[in-house]
C-alpha positions as CSV (number, residue, x, y, z in Angstrom):
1,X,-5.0,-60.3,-19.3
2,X,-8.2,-58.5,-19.2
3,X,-8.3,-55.8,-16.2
4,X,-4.3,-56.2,-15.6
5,X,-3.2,-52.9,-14.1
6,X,0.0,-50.8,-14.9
7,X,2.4,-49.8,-12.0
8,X,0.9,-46.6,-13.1
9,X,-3.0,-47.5,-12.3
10,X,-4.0,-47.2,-16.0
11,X,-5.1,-50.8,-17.3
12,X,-2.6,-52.6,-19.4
13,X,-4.8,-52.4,-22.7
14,X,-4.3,-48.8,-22.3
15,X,-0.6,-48.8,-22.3
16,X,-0.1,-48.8,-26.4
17,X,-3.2,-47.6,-27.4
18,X,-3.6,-47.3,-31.9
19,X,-6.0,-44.8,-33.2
20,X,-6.6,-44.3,-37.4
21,X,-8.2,-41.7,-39.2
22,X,-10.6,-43.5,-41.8
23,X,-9.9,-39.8,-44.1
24,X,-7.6,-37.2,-44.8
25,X,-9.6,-33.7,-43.1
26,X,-9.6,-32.1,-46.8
27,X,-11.6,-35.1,-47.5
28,X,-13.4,-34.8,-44.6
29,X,-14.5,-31.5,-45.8
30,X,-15.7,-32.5,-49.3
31,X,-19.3,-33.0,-49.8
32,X,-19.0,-36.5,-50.8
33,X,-16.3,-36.8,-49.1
34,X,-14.3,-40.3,-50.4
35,X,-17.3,-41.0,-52.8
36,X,-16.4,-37.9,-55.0
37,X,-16.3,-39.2,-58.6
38,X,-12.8,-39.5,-59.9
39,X,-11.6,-40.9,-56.3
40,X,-8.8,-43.7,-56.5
41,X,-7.9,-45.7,-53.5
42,X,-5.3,-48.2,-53.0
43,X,-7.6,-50.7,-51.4
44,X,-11.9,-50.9,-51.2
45,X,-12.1,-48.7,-48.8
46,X,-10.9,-45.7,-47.4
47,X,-10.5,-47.4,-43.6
48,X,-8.6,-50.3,-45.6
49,X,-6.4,-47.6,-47.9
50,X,-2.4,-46.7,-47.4
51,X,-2.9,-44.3,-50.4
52,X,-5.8,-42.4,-52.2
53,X,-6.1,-39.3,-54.2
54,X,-8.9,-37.3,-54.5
55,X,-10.2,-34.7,-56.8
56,X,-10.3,-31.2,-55.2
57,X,-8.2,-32.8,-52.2
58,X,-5.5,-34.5,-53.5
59,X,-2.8,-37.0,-53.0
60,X,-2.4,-38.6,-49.4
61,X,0.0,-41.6,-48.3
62,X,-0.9,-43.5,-44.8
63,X,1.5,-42.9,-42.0
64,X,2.4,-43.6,-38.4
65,X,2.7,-40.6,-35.4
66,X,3.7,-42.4,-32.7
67,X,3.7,-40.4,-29.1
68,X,6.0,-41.7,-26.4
69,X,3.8,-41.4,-23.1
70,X,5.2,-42.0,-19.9
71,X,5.9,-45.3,-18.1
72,X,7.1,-46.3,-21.5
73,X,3.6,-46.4,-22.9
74,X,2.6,-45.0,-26.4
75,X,0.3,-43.7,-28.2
76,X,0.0,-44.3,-32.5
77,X,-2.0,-42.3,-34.7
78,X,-2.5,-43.7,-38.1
79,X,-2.7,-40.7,-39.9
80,X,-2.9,-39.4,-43.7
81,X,0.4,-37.2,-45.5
82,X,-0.8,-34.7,-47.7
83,X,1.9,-35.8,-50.7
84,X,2.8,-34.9,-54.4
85,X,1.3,-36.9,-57.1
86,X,4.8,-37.4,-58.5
87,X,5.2,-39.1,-54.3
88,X,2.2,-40.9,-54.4
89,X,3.1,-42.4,-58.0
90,X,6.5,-43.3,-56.6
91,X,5.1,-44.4,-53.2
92,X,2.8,-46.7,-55.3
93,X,6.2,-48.3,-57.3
94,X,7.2,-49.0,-53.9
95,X,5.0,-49.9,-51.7
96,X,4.8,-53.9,-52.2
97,X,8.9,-54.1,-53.9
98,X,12.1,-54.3,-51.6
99,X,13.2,-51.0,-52.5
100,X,10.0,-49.9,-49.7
101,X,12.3,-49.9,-47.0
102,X,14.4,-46.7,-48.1
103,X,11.1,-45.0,-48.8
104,X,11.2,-41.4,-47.3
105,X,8.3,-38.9,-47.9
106,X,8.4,-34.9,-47.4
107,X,4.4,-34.0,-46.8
108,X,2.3,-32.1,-45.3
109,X,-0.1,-33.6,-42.2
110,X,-3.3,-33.7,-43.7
111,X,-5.2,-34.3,-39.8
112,X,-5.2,-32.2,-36.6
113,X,-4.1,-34.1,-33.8
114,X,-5.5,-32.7,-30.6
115,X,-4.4,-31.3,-28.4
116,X,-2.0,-29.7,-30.6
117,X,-3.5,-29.1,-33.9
118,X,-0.8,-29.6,-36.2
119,X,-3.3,-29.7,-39.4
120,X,-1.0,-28.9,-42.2
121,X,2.4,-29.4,-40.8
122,X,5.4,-30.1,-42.7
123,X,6.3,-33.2,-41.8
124,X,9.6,-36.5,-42.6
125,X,8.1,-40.0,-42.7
126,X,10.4,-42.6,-43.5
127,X,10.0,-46.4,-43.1
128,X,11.3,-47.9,-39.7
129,X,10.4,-51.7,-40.6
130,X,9.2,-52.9,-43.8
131,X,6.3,-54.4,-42.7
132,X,4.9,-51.1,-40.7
133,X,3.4,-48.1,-42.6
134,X,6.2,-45.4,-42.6
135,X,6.6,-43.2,-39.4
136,X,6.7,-39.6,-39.2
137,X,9.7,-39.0,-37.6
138,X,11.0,-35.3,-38.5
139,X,9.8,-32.0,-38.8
140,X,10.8,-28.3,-39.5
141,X,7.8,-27.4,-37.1
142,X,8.9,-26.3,-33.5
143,X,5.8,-28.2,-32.2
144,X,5.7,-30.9,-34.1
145,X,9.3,-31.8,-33.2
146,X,8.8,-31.6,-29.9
147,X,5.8,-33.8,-30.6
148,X,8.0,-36.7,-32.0
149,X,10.7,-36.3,-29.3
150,X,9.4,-35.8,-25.9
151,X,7.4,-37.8,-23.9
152,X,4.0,-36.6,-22.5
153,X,1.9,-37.4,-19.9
154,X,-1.2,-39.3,-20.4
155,X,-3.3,-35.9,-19.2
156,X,-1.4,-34.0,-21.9
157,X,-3.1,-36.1,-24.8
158,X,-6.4,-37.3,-22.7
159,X,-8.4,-38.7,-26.0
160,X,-12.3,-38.0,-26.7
161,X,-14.5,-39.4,-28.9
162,X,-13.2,-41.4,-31.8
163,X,-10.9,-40.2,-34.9
């Protein structure tokens, strides 16, 4: 119900928030950003997309970060893996088949996630449910494991503006 409070005082709406990033930041960076000629996305847009490559960019697969906030409450960044073309080809064989579900994917995290940064990242994502987008759930990064582990209070990520 609209205006339901947590025991926590935060509103209930609040509790599992979802945030996605429309772009990759390398293709952020570009001057035409998704509309640079040679572009190939798996859907019409780029807001729509779970896959895209783009020249001077490169290949980059859709994934989920989720952060476990306290009072059980979470926060999900939809958020772009910086891949191999010989990934993306094979994530694309995949991505509608049964063989989906054992999907796992070694990238690199191709946004910055504040307040940690994290641009660039090697990160695991592997597919928790067949119906979701696969999750990152590993990494060789001291801070980005302790990202997907712990749990964090909602100061620790307080959001600003949109993504």
């Amino acid at each position: 119900m609209a205006g339901e409070m947590c025991s926590c005082g935060r509103p209930i709406d609040e509790a599992h928030r979802n945030l996605r990033f429309t772009l990759p930041d390398p293709v952020v960076e570009l001057p035409e950003g998704e509309r640079t000629p040679g572009t190939w996305m798996s859907h019409g847009t780029a807001r729509e997309s779970v896959m895209m490559q783009v020249p001077g960019a490169g290949p980059f697969v859709r994934a989920l970060l989720r952060i476990q906030l306290e009072h059980e409450h979470t926060l999900t960044y939809g958020v772009w893996l910086a891949v191999r073309p010989d990934d993306l080809q094979r994530t694309f064989a995949v991505w509608w088949e049964p063989e989906y579900a054992d999907l796992r994917l070694d990238g690199l995290l191709a946004n910055a996630i504040h307040p940690w940064g994290l641009f660039g990242v090697p990160v695991t994502a592997t597919v928790r449910d067949p119906d979701e987008t696969p999750y990152l759930t590993e990494s060789p990064d001291p801070v980005m494991s302790r990202v997907l582990a712990d749990t964090w209070t909602h100061d620790d990520v307080r959001l600003s503006g949109d993504v």
